[in-house]
PDB file of N, CA, C and O in Angstrom:
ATOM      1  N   UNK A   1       0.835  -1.174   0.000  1.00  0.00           N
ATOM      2  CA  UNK A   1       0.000   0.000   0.000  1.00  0.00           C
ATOM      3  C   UNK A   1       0.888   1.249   0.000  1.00  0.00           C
ATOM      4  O   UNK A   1       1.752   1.396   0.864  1.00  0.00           O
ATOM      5  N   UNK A   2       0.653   2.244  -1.071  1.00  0.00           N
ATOM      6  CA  UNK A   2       1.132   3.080  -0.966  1.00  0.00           C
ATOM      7  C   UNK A   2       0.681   4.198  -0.111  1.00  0.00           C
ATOM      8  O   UNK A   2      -0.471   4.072   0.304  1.00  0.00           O
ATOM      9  N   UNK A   3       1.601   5.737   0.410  1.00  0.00           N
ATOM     10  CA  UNK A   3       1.060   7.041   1.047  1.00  0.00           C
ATOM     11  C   UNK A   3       1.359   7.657  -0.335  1.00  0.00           C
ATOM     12  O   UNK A   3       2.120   7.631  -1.303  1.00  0.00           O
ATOM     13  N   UNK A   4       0.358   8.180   0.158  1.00  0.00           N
ATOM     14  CA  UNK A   4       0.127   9.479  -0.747  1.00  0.00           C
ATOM     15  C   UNK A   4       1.276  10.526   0.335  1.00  0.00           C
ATOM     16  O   UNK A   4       1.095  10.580   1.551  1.00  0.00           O
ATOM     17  N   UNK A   5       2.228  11.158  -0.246  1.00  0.00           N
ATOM     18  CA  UNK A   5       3.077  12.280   0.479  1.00  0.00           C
ATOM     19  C   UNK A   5       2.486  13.642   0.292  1.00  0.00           C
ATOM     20  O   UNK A   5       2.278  13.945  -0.883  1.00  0.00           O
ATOM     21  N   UNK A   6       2.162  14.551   1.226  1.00  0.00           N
ATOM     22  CA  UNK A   6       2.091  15.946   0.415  1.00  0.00           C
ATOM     23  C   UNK A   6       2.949  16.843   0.840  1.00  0.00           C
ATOM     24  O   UNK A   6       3.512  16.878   1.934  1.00  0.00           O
ATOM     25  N   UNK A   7       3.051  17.660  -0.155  1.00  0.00           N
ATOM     26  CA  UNK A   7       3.974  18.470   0.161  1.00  0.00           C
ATOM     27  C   UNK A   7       4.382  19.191   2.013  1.00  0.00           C
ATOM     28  O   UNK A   7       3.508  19.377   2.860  1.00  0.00           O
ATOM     29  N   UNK A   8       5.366  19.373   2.152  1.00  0.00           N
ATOM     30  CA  UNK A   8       5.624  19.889   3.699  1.00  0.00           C
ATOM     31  C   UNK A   8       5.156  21.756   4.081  1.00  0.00           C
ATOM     32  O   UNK A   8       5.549  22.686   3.376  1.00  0.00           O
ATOM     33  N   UNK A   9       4.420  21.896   5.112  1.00  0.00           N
ATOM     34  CA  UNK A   9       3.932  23.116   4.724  1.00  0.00           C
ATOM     35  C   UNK A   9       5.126  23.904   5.132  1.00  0.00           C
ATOM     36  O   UNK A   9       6.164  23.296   5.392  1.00  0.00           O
ATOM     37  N   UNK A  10       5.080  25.061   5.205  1.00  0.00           N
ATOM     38  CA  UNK A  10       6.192  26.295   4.987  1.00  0.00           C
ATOM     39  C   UNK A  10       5.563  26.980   6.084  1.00  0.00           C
ATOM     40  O   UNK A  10       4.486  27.559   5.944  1.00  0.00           O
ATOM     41  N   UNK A  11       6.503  26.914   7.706  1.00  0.00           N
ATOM     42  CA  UNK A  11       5.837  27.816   8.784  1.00  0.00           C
ATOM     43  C   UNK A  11       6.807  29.229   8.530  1.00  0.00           C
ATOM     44  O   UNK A  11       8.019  29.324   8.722  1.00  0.00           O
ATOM     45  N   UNK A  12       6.333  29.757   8.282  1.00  0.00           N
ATOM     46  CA  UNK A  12       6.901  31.674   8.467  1.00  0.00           C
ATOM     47  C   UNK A  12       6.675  32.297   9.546  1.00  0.00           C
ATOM     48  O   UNK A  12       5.525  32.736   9.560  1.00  0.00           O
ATOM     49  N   UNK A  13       7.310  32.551  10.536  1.00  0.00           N
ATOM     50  CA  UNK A  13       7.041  32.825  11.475  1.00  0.00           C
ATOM     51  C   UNK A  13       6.583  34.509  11.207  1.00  0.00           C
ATOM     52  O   UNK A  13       6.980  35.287  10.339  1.00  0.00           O
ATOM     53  N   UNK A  14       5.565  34.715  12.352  1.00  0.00           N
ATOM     54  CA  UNK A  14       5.237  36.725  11.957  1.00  0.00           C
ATOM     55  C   UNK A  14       6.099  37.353  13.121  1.00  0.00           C
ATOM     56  O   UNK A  14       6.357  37.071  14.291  1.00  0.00           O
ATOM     57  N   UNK A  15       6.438  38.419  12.146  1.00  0.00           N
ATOM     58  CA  UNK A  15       6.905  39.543  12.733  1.00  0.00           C
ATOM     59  C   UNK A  15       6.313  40.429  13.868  1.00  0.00           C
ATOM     60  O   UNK A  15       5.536  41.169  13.264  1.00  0.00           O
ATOM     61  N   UNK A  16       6.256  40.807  15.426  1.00  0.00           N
ATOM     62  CA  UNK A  16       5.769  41.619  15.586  1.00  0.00           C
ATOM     63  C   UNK A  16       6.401  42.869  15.717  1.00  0.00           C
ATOM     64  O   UNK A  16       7.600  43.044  15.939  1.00  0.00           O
ATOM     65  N   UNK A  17       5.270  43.989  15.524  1.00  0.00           N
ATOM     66  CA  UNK A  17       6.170  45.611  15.122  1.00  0.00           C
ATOM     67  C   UNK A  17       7.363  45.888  15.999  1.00  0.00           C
ATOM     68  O   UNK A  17       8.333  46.361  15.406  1.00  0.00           O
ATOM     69  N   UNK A  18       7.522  45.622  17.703  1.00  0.00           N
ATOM     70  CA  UNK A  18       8.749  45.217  18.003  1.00  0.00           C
ATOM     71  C   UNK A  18      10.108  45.041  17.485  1.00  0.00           C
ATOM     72  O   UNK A  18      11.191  45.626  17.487  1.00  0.00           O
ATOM     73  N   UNK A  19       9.526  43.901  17.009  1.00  0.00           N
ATOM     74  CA  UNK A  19      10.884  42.996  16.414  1.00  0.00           C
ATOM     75  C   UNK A  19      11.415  43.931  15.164  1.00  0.00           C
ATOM     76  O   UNK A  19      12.640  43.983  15.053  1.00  0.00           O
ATOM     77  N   UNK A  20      10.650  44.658  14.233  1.00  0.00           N
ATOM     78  CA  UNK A  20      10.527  44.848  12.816  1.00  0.00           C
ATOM     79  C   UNK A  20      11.084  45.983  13.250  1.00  0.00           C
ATOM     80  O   UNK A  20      11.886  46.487  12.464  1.00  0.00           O
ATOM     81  N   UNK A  21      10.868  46.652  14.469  1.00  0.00           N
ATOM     82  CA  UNK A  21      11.708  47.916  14.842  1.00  0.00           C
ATOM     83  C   UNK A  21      13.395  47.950  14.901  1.00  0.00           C
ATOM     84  O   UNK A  21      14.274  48.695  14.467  1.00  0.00           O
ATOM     85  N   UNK A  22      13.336  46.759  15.660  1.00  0.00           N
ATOM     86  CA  UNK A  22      14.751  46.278  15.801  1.00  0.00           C
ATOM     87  C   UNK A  22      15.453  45.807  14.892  1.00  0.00           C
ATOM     88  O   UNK A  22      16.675  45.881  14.759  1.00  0.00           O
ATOM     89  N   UNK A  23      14.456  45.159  14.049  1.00  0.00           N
ATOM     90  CA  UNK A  23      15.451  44.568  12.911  1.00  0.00           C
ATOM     91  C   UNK A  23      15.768  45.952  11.773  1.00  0.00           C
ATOM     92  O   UNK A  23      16.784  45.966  11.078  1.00  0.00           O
ATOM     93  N   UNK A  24      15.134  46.628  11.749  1.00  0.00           N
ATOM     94  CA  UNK A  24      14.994  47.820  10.778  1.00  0.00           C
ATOM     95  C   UNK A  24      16.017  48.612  11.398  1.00  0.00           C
ATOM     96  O   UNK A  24      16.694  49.253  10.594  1.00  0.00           O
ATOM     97  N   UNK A  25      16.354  48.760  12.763  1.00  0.00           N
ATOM     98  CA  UNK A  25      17.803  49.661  13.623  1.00  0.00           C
ATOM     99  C   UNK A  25      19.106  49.144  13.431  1.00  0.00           C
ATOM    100  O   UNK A  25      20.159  49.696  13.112  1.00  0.00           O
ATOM    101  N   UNK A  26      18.765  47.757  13.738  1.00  0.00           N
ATOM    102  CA  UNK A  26      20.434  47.140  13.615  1.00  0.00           C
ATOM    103  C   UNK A  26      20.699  47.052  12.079  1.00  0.00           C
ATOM    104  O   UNK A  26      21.816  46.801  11.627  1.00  0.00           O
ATOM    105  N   UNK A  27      19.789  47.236  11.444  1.00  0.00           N
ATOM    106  CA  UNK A  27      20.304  47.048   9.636  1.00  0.00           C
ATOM    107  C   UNK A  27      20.172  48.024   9.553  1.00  0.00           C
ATOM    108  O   UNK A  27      20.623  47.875   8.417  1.00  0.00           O
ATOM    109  N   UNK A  28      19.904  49.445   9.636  1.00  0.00           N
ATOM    110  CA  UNK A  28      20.070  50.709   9.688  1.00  0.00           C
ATOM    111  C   UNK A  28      21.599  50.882  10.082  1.00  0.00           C
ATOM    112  O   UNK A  28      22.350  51.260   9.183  1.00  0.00           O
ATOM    113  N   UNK A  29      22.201  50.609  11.510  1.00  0.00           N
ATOM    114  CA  UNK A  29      22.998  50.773  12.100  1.00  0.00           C
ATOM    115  C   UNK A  29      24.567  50.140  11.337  1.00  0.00           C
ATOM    116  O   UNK A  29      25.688  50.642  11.425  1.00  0.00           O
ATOM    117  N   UNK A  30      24.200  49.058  10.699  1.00  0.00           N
ATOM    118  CA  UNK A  30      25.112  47.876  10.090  1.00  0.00           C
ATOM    119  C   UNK A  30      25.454  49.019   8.608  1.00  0.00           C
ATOM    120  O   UNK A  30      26.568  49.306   8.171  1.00  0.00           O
ATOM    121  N   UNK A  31      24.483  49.361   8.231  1.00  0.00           N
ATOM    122  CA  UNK A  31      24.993  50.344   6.899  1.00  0.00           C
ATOM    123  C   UNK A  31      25.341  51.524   6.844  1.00  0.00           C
ATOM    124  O   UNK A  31      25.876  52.163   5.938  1.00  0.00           O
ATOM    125  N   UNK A  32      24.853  51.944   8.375  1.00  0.00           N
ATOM    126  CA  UNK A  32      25.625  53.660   8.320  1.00  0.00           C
ATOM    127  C   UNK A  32      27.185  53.578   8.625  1.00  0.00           C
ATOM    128  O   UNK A  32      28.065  54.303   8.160  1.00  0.00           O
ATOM    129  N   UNK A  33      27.337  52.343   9.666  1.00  0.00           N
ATOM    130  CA  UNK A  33      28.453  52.403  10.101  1.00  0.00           C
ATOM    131  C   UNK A  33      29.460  52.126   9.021  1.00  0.00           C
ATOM    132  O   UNK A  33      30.500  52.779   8.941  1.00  0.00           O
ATOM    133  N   UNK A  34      29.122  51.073   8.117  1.00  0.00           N
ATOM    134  CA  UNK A  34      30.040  50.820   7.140  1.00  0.00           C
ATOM    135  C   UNK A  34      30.421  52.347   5.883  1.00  0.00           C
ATOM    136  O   UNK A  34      31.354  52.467   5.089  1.00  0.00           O
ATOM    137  N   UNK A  35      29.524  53.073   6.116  1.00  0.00           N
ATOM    138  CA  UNK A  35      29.275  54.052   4.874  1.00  0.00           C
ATOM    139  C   UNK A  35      30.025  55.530   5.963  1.00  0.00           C
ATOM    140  O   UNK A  35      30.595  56.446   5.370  1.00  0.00           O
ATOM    141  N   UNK A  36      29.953  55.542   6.923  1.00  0.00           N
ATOM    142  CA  UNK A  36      30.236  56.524   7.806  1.00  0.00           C
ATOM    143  C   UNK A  36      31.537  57.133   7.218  1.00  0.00           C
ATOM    144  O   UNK A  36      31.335  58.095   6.477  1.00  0.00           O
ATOM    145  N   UNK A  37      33.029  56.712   7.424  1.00  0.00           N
ATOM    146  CA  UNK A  37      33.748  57.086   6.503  1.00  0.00           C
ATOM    147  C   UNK A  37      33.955  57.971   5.112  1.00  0.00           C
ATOM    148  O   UNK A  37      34.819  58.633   4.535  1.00  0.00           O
ATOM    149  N   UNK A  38      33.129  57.710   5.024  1.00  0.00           N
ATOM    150  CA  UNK A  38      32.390  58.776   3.250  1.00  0.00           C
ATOM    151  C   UNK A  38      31.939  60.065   3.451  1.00  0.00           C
ATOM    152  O   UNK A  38      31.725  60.850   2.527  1.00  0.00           O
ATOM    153  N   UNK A  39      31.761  60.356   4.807  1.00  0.00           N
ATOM    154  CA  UNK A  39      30.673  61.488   5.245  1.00  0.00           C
ATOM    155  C   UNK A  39      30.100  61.583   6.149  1.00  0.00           C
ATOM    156  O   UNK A  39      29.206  60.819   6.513  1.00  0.00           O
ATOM    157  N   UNK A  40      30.590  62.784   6.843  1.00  0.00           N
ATOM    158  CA  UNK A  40      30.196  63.246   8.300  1.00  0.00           C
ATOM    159  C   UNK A  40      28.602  63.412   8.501  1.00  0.00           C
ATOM    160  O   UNK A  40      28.229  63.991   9.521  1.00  0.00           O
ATOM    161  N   UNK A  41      27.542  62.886   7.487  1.00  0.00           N
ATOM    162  CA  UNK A  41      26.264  62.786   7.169  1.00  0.00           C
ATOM    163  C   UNK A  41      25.760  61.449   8.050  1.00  0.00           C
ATOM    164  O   UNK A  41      24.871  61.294   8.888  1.00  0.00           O
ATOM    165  N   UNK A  42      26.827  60.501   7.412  1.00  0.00           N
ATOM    166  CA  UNK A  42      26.518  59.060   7.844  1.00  0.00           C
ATOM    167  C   UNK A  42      26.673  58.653   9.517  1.00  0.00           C
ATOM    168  O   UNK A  42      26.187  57.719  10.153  1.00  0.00           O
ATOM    169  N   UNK A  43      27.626  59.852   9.955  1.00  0.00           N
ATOM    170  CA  UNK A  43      28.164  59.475  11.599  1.00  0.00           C
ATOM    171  C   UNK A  43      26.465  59.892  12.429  1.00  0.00           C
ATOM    172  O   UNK A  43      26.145  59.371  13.497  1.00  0.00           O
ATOM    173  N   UNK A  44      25.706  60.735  11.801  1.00  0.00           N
ATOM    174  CA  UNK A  44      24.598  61.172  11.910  1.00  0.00           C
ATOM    175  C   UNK A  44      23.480  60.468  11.837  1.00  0.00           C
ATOM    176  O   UNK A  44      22.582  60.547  12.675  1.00  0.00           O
ATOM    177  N   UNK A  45      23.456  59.551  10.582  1.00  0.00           N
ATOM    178  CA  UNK A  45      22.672  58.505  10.326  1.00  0.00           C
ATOM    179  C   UNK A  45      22.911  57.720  11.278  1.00  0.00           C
ATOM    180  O   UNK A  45      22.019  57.348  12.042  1.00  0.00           O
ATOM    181  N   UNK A  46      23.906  57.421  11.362  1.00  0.00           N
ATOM    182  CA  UNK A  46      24.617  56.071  12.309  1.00  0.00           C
ATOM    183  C   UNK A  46      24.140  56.585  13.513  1.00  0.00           C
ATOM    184  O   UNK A  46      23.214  55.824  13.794  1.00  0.00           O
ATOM    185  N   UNK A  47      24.225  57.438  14.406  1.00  0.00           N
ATOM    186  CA  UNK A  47      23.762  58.247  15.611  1.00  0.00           C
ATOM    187  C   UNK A  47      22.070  58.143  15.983  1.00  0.00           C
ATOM    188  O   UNK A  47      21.462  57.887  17.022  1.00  0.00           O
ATOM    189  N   UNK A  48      21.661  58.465  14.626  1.00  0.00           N
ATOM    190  CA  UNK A  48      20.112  58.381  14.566  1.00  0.00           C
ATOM    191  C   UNK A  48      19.491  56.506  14.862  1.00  0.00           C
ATOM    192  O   UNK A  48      18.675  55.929  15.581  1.00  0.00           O
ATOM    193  N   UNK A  49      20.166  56.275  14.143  1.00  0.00           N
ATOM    194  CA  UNK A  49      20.113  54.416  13.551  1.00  0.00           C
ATOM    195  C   UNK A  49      20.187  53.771  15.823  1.00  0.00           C
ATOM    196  O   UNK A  49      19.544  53.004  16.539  1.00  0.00           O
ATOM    197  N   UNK A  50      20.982  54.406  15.933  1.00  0.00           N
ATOM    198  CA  UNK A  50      21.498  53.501  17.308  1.00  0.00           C
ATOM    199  C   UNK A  50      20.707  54.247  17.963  1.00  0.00           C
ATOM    200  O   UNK A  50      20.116  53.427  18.666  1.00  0.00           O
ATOM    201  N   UNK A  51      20.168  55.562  18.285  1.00  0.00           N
ATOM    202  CA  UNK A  51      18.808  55.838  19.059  1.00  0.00           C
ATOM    203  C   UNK A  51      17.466  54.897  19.180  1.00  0.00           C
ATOM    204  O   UNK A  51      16.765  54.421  20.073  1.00  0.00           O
ATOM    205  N   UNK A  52      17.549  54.923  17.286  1.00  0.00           N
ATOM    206  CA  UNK A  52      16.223  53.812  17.377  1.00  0.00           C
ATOM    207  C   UNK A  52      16.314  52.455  17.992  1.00  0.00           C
ATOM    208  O   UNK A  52      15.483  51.872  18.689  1.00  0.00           O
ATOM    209  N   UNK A  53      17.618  52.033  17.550  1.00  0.00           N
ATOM    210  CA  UNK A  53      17.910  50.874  18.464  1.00  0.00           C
ATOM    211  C   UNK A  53      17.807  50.490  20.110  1.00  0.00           C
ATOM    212  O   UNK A  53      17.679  49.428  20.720  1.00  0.00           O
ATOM    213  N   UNK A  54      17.902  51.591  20.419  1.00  0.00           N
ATOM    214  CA  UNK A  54      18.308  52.292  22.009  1.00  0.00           C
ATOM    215  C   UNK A  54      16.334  52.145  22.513  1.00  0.00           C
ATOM    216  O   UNK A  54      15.911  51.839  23.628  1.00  0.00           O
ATOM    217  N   UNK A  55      15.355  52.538  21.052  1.00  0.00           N
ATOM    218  CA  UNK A  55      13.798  52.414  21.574  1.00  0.00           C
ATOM    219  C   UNK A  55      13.276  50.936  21.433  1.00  0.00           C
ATOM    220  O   UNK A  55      12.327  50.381  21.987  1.00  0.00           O
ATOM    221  N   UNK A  56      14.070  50.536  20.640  1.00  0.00           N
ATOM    222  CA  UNK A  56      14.001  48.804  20.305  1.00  0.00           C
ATOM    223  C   UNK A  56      14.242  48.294  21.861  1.00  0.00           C
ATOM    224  O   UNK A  56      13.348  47.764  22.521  1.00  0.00           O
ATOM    225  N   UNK A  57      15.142  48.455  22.188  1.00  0.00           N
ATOM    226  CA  UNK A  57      15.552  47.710  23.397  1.00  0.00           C
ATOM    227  C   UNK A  57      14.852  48.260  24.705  1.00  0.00           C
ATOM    228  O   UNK A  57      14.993  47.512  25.673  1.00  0.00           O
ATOM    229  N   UNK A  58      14.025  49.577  24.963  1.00  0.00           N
ATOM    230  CA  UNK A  58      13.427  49.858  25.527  1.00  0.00           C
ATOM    231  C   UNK A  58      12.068  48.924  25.403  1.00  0.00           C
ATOM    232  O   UNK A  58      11.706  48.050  26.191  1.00  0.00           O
ATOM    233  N   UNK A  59      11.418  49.359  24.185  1.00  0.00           N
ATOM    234  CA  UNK A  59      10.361  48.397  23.898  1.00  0.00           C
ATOM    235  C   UNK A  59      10.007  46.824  24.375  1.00  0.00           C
ATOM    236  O   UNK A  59       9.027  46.260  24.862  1.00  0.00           O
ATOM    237  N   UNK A  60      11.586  46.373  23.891  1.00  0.00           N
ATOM    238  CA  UNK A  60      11.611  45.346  23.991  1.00  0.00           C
ATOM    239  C   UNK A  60      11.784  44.503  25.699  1.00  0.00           C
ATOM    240  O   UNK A  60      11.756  43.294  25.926  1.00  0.00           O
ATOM    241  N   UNK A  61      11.933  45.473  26.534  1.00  0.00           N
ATOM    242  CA  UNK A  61      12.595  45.850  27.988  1.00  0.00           C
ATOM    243  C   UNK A  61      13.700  44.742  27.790  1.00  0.00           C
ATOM    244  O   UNK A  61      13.670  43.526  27.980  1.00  0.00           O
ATOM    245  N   UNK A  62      14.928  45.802  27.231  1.00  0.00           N
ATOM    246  CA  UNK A  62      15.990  45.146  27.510  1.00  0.00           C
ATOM    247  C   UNK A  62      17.112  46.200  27.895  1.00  0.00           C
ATOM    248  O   UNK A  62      18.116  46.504  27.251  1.00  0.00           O
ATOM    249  N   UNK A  63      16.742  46.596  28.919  1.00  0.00           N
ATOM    250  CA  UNK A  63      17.382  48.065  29.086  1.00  0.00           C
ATOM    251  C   UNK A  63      18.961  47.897  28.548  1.00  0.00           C
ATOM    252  O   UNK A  63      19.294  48.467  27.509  1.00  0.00           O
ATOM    253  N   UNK A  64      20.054  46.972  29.417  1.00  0.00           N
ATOM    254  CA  UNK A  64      21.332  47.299  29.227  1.00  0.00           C
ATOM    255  C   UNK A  64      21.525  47.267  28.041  1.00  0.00           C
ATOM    256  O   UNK A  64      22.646  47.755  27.892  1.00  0.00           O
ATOM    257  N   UNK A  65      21.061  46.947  26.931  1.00  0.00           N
ATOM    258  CA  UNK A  65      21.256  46.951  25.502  1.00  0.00           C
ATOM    259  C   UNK A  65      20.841  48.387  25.212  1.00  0.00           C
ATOM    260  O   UNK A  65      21.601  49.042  24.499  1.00  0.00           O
ATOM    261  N   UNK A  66      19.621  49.017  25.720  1.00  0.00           N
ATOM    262  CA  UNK A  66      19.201  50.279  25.273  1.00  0.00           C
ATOM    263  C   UNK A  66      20.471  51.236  25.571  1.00  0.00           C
ATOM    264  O   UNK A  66      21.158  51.876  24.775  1.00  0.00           O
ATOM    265  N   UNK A  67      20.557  51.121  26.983  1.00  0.00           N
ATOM    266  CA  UNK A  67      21.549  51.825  27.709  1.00  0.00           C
ATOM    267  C   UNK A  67      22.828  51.927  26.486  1.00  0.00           C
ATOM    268  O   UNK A  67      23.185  53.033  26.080  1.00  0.00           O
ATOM    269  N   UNK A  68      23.231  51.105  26.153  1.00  0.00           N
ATOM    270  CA  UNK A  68      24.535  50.842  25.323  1.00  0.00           C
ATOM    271  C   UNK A  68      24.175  51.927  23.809  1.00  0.00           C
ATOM    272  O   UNK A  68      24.772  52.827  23.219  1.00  0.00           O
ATOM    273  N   UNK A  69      23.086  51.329  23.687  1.00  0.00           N
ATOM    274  CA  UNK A  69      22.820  52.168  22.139  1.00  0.00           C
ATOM    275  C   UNK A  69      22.581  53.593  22.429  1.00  0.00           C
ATOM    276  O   UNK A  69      22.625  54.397  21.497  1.00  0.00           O
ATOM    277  N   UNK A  70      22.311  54.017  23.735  1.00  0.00           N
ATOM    278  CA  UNK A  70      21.871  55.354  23.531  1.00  0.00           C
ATOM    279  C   UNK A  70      23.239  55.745  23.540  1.00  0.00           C
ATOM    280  O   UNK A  70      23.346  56.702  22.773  1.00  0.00           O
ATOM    281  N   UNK A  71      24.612  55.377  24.181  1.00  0.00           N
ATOM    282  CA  UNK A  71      25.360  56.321  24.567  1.00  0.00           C
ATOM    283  C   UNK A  71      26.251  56.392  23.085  1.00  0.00           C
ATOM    284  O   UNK A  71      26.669  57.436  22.585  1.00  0.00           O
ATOM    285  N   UNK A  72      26.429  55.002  22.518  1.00  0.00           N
ATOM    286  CA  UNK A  72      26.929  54.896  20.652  1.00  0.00           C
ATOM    287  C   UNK A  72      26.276  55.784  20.147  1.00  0.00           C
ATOM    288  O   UNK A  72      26.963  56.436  19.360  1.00  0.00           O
ATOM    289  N   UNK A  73      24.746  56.293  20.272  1.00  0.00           N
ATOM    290  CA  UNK A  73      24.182  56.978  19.408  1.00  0.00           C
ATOM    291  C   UNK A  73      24.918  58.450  19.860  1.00  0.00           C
ATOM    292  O   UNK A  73      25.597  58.957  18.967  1.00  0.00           O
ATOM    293  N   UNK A  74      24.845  59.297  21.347  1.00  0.00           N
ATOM    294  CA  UNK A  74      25.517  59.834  21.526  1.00  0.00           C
ATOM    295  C   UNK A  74      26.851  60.192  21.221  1.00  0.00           C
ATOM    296  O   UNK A  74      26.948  61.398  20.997  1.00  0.00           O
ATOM    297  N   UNK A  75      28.000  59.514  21.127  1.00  0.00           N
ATOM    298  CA  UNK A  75      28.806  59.182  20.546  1.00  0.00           C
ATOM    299  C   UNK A  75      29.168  59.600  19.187  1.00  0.00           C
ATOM    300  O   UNK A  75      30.046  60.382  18.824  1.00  0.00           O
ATOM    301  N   UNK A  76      28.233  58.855  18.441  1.00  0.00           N
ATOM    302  CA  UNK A  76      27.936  59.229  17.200  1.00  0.00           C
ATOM    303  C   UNK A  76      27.726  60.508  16.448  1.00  0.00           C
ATOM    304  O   UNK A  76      28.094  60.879  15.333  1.00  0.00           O
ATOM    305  N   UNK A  77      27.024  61.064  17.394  1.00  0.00           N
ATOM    306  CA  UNK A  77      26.628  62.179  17.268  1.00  0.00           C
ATOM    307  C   UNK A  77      27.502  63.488  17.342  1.00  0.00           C
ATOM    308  O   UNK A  77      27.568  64.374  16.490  1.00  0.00           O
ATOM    309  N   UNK A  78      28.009  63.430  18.279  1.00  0.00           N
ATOM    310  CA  UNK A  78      29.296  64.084  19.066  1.00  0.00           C
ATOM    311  C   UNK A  78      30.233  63.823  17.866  1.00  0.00           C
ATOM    312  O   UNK A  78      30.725  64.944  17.734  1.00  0.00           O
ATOM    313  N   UNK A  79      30.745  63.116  16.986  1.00  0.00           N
ATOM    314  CA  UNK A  79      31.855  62.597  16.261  1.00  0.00           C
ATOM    315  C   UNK A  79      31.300  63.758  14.581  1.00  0.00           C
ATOM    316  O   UNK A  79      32.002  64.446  13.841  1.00  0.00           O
ATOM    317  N   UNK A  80      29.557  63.442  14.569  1.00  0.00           N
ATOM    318  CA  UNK A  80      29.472  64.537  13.440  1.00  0.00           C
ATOM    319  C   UNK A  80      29.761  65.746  13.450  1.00  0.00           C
ATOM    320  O   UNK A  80      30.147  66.339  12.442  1.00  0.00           O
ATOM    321  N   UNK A  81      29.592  66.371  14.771  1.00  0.00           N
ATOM    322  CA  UNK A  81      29.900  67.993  14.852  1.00  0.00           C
ATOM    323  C   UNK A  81      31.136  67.953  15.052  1.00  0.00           C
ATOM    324  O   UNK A  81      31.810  68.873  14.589  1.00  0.00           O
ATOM    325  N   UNK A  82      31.739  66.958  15.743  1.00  0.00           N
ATOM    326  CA  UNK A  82      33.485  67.411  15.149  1.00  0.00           C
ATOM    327  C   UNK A  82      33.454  67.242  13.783  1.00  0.00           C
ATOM    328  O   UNK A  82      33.784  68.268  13.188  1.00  0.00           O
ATOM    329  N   UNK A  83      33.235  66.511  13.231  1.00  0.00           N
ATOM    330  CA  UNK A  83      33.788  66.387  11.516  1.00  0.00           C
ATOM    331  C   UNK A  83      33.370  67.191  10.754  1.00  0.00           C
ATOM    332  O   UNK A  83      33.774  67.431   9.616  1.00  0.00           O
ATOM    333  N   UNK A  84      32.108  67.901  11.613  1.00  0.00           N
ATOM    334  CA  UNK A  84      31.675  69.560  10.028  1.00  0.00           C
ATOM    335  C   UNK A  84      32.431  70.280  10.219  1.00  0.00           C
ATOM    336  O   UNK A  84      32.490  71.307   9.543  1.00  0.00           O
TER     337      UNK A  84
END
């Protein structure tokens, strides 16, 4: 006797807006930093990028991670007005 096989279904897990925050900061953060070099624009982006990250981890209550991103974003920030 044969089975009939059917195909295997495909679980995708969902996103919640949370997560989509965070994932949208650290890939924000991953491309300013690499591009930063080019332009005292990007140390800005990059500054901005790690704030949001900094609300990700709030959101997410993960403070010492927030804590960390706010002060990089600071940081960051501080590094553009030296470079104009």
């Amino acid at each position: 006797m044969q089975r009939l096989l059917l195909p295997a279904r495909r679980i995708i897990p969902r996103m919640d807006p949370v997560t989509a925050v965070g994932l949208a900061s650290v890939s924000a953060m991953l491309l300013f930093y690499w591009l930063e070099p080019r332009s005292a624009a990007y140390s800005l982006a990059f500054g901005l990028a790690c704030w949001s990250a900094a609300l990700y981890g709030w959101l997410a209550d993960v403070w010492p991670f927030s804590v960390v991103e706010a002060i990089w974003g600071a940081v960051a920030v501080r590094r553009y007005f030296a470079r104009r």
